[in-house]
GUTORKOL-355390 format. One record per residue (C-alpha): residue in three letters; x, y, z. Coordinates in steps of 0.05 Angstrom, whole numbers, plus 5000, padded with zeros to 4 digits. Each point is the difference from the previous one (the first is absolute). Layout:
N
ALAXYZ;...
This chain:
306
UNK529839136840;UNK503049884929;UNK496550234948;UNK497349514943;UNK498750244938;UNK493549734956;UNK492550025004;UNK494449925056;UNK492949764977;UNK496250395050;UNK492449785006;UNK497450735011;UNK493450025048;UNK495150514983;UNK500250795028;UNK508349904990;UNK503250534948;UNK505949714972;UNK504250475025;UNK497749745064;UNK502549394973;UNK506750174986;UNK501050365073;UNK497849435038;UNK505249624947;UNK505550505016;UNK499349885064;UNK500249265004;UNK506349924961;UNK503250565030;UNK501550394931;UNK498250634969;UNK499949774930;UNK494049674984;UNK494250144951;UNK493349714967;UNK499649814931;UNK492950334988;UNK494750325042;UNK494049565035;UNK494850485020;UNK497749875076;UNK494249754986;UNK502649394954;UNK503049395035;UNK505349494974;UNK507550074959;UNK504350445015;UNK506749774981;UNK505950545040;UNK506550094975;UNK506349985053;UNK506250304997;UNK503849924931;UNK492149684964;UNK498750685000;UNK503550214948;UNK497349394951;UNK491950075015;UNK500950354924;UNK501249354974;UNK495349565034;UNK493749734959;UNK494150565008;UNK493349604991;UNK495749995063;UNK494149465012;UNK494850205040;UNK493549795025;UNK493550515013;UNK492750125002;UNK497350564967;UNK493150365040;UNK495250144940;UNK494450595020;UNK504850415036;UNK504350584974;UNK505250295054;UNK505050635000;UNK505649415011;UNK497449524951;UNK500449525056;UNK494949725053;UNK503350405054;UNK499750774969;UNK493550495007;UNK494349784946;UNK497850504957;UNK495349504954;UNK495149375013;UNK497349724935;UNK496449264993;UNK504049484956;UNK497749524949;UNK498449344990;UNK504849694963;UNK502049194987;UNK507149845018;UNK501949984922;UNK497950684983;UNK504050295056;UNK505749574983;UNK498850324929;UNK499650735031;UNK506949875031;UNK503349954922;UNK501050795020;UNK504049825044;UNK505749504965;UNK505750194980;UNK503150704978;UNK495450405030;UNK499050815024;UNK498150145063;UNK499150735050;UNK503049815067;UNK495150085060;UNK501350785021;UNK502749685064;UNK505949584973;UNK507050235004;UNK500850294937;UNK503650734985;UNK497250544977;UNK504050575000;UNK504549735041;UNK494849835060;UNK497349425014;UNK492949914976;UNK497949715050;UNK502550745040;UNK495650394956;UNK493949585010;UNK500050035072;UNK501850765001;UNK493249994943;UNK504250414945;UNK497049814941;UNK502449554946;UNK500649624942;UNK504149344996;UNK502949724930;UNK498449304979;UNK505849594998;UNK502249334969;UNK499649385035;UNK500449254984;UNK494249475020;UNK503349374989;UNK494549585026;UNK492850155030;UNK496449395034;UNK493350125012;UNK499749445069;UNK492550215027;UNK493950474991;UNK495750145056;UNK493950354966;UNK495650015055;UNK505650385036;UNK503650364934;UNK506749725018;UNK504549784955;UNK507049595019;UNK505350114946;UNK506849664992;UNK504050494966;UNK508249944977;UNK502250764971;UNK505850404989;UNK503250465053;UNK495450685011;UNK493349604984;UNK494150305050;UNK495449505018;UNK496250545030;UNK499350374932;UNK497649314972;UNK494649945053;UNK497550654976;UNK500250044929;UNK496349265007;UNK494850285034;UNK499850534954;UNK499649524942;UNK493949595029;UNK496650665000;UNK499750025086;UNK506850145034;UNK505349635033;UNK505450045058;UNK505149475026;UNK498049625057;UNK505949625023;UNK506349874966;UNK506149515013;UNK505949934968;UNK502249324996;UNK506450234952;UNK505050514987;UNK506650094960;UNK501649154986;UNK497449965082;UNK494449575028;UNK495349985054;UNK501449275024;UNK507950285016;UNK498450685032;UNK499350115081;UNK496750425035;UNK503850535047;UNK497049805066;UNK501949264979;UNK507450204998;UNK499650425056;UNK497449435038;UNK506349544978;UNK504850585015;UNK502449495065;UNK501149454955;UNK502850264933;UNK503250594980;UNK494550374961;UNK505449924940;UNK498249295000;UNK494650154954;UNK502950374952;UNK500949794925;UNK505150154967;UNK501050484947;UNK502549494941;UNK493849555007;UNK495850534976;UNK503850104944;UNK499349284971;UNK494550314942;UNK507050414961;UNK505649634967;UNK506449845036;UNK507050234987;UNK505549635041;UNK506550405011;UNK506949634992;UNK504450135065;UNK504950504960;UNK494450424971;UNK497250145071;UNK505050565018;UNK497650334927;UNK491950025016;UNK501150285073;UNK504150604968;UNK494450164955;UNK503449674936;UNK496449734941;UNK500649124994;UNK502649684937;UNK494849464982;UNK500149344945;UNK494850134961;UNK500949204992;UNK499049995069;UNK493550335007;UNK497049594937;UNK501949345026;UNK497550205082;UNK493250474984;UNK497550524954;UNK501850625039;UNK495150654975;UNK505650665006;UNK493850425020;UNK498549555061;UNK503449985068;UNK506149485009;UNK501849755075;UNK507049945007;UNK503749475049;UNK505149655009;UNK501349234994;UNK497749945075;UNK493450294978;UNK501050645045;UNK496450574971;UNK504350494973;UNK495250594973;UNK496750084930;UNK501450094932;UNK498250144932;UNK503249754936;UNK502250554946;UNK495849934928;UNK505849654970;UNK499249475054;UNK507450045019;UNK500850275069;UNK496250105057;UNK498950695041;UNK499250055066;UNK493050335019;UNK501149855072;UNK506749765036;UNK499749675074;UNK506350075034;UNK502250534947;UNK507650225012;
């Protein structure tokens, strides 16, 4: 089977790591290099966009806001700070109208701090701390930076103390550690109930599959079938296009003499942001960026490099 470079949307199922993910990916396009572009804990459902062969190498460059959907459990505090981990805390919630809860989410938008969930993936000390929680070493996590872009409030179940968010963040947001610092906030507690992410790295929900679908089609299509290539998730950074002569120079690693009248009269191109690189039959040819004087382009990263 011949390999195909790009990206496949997976529609993960719950109680599936995503290194589960990749395996079963591995397997059904017969190739060893394949990777995720960002952990989705077991528990959550939804996008998990899987990079194939060469796509690899650009998941760096792809867009890194995430959209998901959840419900957050108020009255219950948990080792996990998720429905399914041990609870150590049950505590009565208020009652609150729609529009002071909306208000109480302001904490929540934009630049924020948050302390990941002592189960999440982050290092400490070079282990996972996730790893020291389960082996119960004890502790502390540092807040770190993260970016709410928006927070919808979509429903409020008091009698129940659930609350269903629509959230779009930056890369490393917890939704967990939101849950819980809520809860905190409304003076009860607060764990994630369910959580689905319905968007990751410039990759929806409505064009992802799930595993067992493609499994299923394996005697109709080659599982490749469904893969996206690696320039159509680029289309978010500026385009340079290569003359035929210059070609030989960018797979040898050398810089590319640019018109400065050129770039001006096609797009404002920022030097400190990415630059795909093709040629004039729009094949992808790796990524660049342009030096401060705006007059060549380096090569960051060089397909087919000589």
């Amino acid at each position: 089977m011949e390999t195909k470079d790009g990206f496949l949307v997976i529609n993960k199922d719950k109680g599936f790591t995503s290194h589960d993910c990749v395996k079963q990916i591995r397997r059904l396009v017969n190739t060893r290099k394949v990777g995720h572009t960002g952990t989705l804990d077991p528990e959550v459902t939804g996008t998990l966009p899987i990079a194939i062969g060469s796509a690899t190498r650009f998941i760096q460059y792809l867009p890194q806001g995430k959209t998901y959907i959840g419900q957050i459990k108020l009255g219950i505090k948990t080792n996990t700070d998720d429905i399914h981990g041990e609870i150590i805390n049950k505590k009565g919630w208020p009652k609150i109208s729609d529009e002071k809860l909306d208000q109480y989410l302001n904490n929540f938008r934009g630049i924020i701090k948050q302390i990941p969930p002592k189960v999440s993936s982050v290092h400490v000390n070079g282990e996972r701390a996730y790893k020291k929680s389960f082996n119960n070493e004890n502790f502390e996590l540092v807040p770190r930076e993260v970016k709410i872009d928006e927070l919808t409030l979509m429903k409020w179940d008091q009698i129940n103390g659930i609350i269903e968010i629509k959230i779009i963040c930056s890369a490393g947001t917890y939704i967990r550690s939101i849950a819980r610092d809520l809860g905190k906030l409304l003076n009860s507690e607060g764990c994630l109930l369910q959580l689905k992410r319905i968007s990751a790295c410039g990759f929806h929900e409505k064009n992802s599959i799930r595993i067992s679908e493609i499994e299923k089609e394996k005697g109709k299509k080659n599982a490749t079938n469904f893969i996206i290539p690696t320039i159509s998730a680029l289309n978010h950074i500026s385009t340079f296009v290569l003359k035929k002569e210059e070609i030989n120079f960018w797979q040898t690693g050398r810089a590319i003499k640019v018109d400065i009248n050129y770039l001006n009269e096609s797009i404002s191109i920022d030097y400190e942001k990415p630059i795909k690189v093709i040629n004039n039959k729009k094949i992808l040819l790796g990524i660049g960026f342009l030096n401060k004087e705006q007059t060549f382009i380096n090569p960051k990263l060089v397909l087919n490099a000589k």
